[in-house]
Each structure stands twice: as C-alpha cells, then as structure tokens.
C-alpha positions in Angstrom: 89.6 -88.7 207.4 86.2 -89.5 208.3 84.9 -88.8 211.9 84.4 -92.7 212.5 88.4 -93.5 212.0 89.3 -90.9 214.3 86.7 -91.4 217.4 86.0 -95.0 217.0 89.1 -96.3 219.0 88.6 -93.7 221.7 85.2 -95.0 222.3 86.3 -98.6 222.3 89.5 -98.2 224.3 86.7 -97.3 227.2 84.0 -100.1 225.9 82.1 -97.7 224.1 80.5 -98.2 220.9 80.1 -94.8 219.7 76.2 -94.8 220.0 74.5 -91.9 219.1 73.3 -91.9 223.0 76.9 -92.3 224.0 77.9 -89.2 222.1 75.4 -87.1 223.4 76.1 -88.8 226.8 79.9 -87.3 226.2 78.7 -84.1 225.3 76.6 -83.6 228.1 79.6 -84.2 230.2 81.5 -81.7 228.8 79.4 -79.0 228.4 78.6 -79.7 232.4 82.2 -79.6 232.4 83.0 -77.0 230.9 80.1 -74.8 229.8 76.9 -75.5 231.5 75.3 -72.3 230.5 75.3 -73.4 226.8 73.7 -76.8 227.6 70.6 -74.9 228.8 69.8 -73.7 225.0 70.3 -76.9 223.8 67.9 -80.3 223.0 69.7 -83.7 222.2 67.6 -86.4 220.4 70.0 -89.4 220.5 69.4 -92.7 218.5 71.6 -95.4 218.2 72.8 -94.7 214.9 73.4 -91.1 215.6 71.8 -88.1 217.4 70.5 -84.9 216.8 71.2 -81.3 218.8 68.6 -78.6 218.8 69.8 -75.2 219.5 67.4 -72.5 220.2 68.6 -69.7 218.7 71.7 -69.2 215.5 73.6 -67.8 218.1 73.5 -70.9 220.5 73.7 -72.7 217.6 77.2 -71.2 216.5 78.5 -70.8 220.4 77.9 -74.9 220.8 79.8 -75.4 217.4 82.7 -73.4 218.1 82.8 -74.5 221.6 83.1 -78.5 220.5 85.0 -77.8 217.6 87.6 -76.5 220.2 86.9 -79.5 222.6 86.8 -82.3 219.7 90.2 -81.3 218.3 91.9 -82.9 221.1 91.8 -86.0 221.3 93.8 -86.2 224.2 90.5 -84.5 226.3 88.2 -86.5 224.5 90.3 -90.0 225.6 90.5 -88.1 229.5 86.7 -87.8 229.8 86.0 -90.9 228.6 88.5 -92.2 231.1 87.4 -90.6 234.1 83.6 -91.6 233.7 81.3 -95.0 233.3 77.8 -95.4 232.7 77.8 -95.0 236.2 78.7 -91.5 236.3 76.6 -90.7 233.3 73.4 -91.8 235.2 74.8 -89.8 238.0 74.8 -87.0 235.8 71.3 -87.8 234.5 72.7 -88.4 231.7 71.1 -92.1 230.1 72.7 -94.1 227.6 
C-alpha cells in the first residue's frame, strides 16, 4: 500500500494536505514530543511536494528511522497529534508550514 493511501485521510480529516512542510511540521512535533534530543542531529529541508531530513551522523541517521518507524506504525498517534495541534501550535513551536 503506498504511503499516500495510508496518511492522506489522516492529514485531511485535520485540513491538512500532506505538504512536504506539513510533514516535517508533524515530525518536529513529535520528536519535541517525544525525543527532543534526536531533533538536535537533525536538518529538515521541506518543499511542498516532499521534504528532505539530514542526519549528521549513520547513527543519528538509524536512531531517527527506527524511532518514526515505531511512531508512524500507529496510526492512531499520528491521527492524536494531528488532533491536538493547528498551525497555530506549530508556529508556537517554531515550527512554519
């Protein structure tokens, strides 16, 4: 199943498009969440087709894929964070969309 059929109606139940700003938007939010020590190692270059993460290290690198692997197989915490916040609370967070 490809990633788009799965996320898609999580992102537009909340009036999200699934931006590439908007997913790095979510992931910032959950890495301050849950694991703001990994977010320190790590560059985001969103567009709006997509975005790209920059680790700096292999290990920092493997930590932030296991760590969202974990995250993104729920769908149910995806669809709570997505609840909880609006662009609001990302700009709060300095986190721009």
């Amino acid at each position: 199943m490809k990633v788009e059929n799965i996320y898609r109606p999580i992102f537009q139940k909340y009036n999200y498009h699934g931006t590439g700003y908007e997913w790095a938007a979510l992931i910032k939010l959950v890495l301050r969440k849950e694991n703001p020590e990994l977010e320190k190692h790590l560059q985001f270059d969103p567009e709006g087709g997509g975005f790209y993460l920059f680790a700096d290290s292999e290990k920092s690198q493997r930590r932030f894929a296991s760590f969202m692997a974990a995250v993104f197989s729920d769908t149910i915490k995806i669809y709570s964070y997505l609840k909880e916040t609006d662009n609001k609370k990302f700009e709060e967070l300095g986190i721009s969309l």
